[in-house]
C-alpha positions in Angstrom: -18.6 -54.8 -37.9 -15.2 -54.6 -36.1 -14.7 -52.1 -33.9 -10.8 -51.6 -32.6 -9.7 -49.6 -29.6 -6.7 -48.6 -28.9 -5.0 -47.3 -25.4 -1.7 -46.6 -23.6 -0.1 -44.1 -25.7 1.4 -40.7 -23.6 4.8 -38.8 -23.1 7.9 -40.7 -22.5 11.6 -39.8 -22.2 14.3 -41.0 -24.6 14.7 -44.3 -23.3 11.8 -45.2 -22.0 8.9 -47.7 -22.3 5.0 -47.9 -22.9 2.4 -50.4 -23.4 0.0 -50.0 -26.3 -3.4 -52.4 -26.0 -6.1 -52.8 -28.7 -9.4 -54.0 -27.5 -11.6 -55.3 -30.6 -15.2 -55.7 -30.3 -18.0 -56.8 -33.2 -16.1 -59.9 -34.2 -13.1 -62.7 -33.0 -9.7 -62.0 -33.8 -8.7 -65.4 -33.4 -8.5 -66.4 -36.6 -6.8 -62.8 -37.7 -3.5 -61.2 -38.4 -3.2 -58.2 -36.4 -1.0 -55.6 -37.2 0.4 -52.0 -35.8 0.6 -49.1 -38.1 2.2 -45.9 -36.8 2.3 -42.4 -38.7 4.6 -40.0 -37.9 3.7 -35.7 -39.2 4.5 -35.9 -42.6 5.3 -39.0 -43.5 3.3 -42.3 -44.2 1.7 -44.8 -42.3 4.4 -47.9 -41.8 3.5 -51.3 -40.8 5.6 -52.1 -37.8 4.7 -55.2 -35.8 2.5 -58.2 -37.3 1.2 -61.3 -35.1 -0.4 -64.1 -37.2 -3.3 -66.5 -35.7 -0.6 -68.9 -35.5 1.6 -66.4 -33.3 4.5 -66.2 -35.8 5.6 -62.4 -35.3 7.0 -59.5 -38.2 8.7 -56.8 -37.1 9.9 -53.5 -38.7 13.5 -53.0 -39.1 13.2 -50.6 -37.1 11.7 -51.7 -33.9 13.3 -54.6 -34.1 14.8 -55.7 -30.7 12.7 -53.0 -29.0 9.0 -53.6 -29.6 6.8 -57.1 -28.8 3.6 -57.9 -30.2 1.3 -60.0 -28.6 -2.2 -61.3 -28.4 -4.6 -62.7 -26.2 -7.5 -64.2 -28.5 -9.9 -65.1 -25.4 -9.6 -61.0 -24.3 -9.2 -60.0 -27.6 -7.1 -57.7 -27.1 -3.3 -57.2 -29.3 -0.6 -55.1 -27.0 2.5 -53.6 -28.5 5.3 -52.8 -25.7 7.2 -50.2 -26.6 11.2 -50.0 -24.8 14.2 -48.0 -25.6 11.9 -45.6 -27.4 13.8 -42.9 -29.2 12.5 -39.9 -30.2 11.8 -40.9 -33.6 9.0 -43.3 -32.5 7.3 -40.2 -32.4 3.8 -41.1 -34.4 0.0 -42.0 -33.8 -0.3 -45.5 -33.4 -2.6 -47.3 -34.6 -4.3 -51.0 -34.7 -5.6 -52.9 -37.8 -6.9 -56.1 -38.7 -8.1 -57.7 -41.9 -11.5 -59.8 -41.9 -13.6 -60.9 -45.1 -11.7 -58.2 -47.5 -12.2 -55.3 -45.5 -9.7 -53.1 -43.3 -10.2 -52.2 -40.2 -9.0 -49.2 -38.2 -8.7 -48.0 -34.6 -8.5 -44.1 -34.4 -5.1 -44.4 -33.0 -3.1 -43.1 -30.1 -0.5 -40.5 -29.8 2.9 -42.0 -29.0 5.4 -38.9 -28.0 8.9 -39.4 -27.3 10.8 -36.4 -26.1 12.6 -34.9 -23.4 
């Protein structure tokens, strides 16, 4: 059973940055895609950022430029850092991975961009 954790979310300003981790516990993720989902109020859950076990990287269109993923198999742990945010980054946040045909899920954290 994979357990995923994710931290870092908050209140930023137009402009500014934030560091999402995502701590995963019950298995390895070294031999995983991770990914990072985000949901904004009323609208779907988009895949945004993808990092293979192989470290090739997938990117939204529209974080593009702005957001890294990256991974650290030994602390298996996956970070997203977040710059230029605008205020339509606005979402909950969320970690996923995909082992032996199941999803699994982090419960997310709240990203806010505003003023």
């Amino acid at each position: 059973q994979v357990q995923l954790v994710e931290s870092g979310g908050g209140l930023v300003q137009p402009g500014g940055s934030l560091s999402l981790s995502c701590l995963a516990s019950g298995s390895t993720i070294r031999f995983a895609t991770m990914d990072w989902y985000r949901q904004a109020p009323g609208k779907q859950r988009e895949l945004i950022a993808a990092i293979t076990s192989g470290g090739s990287l997938n990117y939204a269109d529209s974080v593009k430029g702005r957001f890294t993923i990256s991974r650290d198999n030994g602390k298996n742990t996956v970070w997203l850092q977040m710059n230029s945010l605008k205020p339509e980054d606005t979402a909950v946040y969320y970690c996923h991975l995909r082992s032996g045909g199941y999803d699994y899920w982090g419960q997310g954290t709240q990203v806010t961009v505003s003023s």
